[in-house]
C-alpha positions as CSV (number, residue, x, y, z in Angstrom):
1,X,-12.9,-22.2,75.1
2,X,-11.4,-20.6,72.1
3,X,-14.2,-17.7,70.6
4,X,-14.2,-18.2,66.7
5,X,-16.8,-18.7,65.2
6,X,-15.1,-21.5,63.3
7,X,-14.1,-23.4,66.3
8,X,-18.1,-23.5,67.1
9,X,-18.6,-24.5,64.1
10,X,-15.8,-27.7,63.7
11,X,-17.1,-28.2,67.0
12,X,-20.9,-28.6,66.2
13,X,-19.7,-30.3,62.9
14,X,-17.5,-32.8,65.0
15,X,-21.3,-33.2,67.6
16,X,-23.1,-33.8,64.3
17,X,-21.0,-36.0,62.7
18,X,-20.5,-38.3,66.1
19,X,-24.5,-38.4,66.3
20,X,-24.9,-39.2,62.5
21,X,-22.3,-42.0,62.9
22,X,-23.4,-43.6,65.6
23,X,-26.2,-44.5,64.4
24,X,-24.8,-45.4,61.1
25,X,-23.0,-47.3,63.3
26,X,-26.2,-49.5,64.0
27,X,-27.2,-50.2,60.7
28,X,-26.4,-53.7,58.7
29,X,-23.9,-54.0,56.1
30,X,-27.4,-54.2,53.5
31,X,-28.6,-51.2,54.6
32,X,-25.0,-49.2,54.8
33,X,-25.1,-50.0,51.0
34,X,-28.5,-50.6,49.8
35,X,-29.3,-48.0,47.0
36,X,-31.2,-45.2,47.7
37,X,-32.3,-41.8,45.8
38,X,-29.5,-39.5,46.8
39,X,-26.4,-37.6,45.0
40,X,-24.5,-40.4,45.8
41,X,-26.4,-44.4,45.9
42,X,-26.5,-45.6,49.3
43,X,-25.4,-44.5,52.6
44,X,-21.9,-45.5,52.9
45,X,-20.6,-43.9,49.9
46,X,-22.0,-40.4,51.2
47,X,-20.1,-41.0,54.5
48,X,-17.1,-41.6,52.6
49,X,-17.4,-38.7,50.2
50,X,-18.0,-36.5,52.9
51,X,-14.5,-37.6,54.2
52,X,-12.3,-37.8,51.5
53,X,-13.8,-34.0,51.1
54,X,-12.9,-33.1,54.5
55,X,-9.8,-35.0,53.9
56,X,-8.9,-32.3,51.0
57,X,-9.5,-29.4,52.5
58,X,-7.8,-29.5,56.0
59,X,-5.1,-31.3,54.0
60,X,-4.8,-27.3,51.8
61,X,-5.4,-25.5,55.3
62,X,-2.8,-27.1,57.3
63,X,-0.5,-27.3,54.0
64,X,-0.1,-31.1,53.9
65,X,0.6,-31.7,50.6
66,X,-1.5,-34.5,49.7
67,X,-3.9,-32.5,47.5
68,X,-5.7,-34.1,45.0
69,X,-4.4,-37.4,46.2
70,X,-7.3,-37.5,48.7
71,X,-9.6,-38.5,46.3
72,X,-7.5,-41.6,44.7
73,X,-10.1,-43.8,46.3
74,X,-14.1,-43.0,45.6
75,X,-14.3,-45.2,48.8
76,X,-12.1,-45.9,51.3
77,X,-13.7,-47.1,53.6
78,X,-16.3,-50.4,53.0
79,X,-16.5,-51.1,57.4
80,X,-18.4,-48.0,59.4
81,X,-16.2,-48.4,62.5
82,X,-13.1,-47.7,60.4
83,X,-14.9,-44.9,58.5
84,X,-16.1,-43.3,61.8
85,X,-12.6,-43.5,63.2
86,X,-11.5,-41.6,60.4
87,X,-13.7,-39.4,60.5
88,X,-13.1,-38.4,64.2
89,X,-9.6,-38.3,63.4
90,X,-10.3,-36.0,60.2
91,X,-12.8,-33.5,63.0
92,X,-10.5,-33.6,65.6
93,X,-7.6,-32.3,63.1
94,X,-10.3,-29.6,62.1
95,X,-10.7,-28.6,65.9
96,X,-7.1,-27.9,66.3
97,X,-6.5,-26.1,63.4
98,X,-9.6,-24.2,64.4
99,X,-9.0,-23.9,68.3
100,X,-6.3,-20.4,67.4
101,X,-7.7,-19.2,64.6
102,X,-7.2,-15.4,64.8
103,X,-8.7,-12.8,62.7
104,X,-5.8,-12.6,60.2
105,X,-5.5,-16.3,60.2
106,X,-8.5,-16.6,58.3
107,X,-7.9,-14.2,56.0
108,X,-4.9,-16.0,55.0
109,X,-4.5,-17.2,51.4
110,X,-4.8,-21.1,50.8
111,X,-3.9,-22.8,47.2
112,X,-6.9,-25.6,46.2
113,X,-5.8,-28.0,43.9
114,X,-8.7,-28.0,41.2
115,X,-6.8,-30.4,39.0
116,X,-5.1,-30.0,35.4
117,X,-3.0,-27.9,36.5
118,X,-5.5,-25.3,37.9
119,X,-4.2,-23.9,41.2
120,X,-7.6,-22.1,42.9
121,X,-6.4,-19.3,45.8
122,X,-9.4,-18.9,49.0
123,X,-9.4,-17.7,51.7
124,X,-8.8,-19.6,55.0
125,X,-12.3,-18.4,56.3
126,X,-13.8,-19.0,53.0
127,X,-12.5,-22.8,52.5
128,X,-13.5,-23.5,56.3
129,X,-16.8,-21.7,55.5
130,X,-17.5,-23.9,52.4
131,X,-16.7,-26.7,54.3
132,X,-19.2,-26.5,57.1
133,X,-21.5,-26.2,54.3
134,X,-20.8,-29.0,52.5
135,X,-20.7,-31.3,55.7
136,X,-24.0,-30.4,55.8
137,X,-25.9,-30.5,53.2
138,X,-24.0,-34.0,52.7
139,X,-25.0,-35.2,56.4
140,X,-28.7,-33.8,55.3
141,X,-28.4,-36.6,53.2
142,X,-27.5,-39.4,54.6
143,X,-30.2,-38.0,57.3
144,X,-32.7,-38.1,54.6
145,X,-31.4,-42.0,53.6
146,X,-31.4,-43.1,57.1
147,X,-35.6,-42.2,57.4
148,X,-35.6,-45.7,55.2
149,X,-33.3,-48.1,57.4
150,X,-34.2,-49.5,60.5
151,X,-32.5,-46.6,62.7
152,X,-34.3,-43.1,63.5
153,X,-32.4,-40.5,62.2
154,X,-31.2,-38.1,65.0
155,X,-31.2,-34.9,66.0
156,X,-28.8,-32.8,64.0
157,X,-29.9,-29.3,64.3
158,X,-29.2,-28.8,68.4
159,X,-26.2,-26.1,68.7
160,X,-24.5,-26.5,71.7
161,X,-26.2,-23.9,73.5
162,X,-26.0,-24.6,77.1
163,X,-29.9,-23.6,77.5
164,X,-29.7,-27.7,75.1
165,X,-27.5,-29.3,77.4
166,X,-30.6,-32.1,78.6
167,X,-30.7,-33.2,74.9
168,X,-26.6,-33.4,74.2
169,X,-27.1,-37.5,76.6
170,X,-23.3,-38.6,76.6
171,X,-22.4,-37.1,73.4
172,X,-20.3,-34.5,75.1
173,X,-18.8,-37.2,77.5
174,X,-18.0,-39.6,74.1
175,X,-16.2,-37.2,72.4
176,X,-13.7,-35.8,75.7
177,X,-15.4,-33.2,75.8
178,X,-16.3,-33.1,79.4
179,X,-16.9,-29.8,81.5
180,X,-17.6,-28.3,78.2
């Protein structure tokens, strides 16, 4: 298994992200988008922030081009399953460009696309960084919301510590992560 620090951390961001949704998964249409106190009104457009975020910055680590683009649509997703496919698709980019990361690697320069113009130069360790952290604190959210649905919110603060294996159930198995 590759060392960086980053890959453990797209890796337990991938793990949170595949609890959080599946039991998103569970809830009603109503509850996905009943309003709630939060940054952003209900439950589904937090998922969807958090992916169109995700969406921009591996899009300026991997060079893609899209840039600001990623945010054309406040919501692109309205179905959870499609959302949560995207959103696995958006982590397991994230692992991949993680997996190798060297040293130098994350040192490397990366343009942001801040609009009008405004051309912002980071760090690869300090976009990935900012990231994680804004995963986080959005997924802290939608935990929060979730306390007023019918689903229990889960556990989201288990790293993968092999000493927590017993409390990882299938997760590990659902995401092909098998052996791991």
């Amino acid at each position: 298994m590759p060392g960086t620090s980053f890959f453990h951390q797209a890796r337990n961001n991938a793990w949170s992200n595949h609890r959080l949704l599946t039991v998103c998964s569970r809830l009603s249409d109503a509850e996905l988008n009943a309003e709630r106190t939060s940054f952003f009104p209900t439950i589904l457009w937090t998922l969807n922030h958090i992916l169109i975020v995700d969406w921009f910055y591996i899009d300026a680590l991997v060079a893609g081009g899209r840039g600001r683009d990623c945010f054309v649509e406040e919501n692109p997703f309205s179905d959870i399953a499609a959302l949560s496919d995207a959103q696995r698709e958006s982590d397991r980019t994230l692992l991949k460009f993680c997996e190798n990361l060297s040293d130098a690697d994350a040192a490397r320069l990366v343009a942001l696309d801040r609009g009008n113009g405004q051309i912002a130069h980071e760090t690869t360790g300090a976009v990935l960084s900012h990231l994680f952290v804004h995963q986080t604190h959005h997924r802290g959210q939608v935990h929060a919301m979730l306390s007023g649905t019918s689903q229990k919110p889960p556990q989201l603060d288990e790293y993968h510590l092999d000493c927590d294996a017993e409390f990882r159930g299938t997760d590990f198995h659902d995401l092909g992560w098998d052996g791991v």
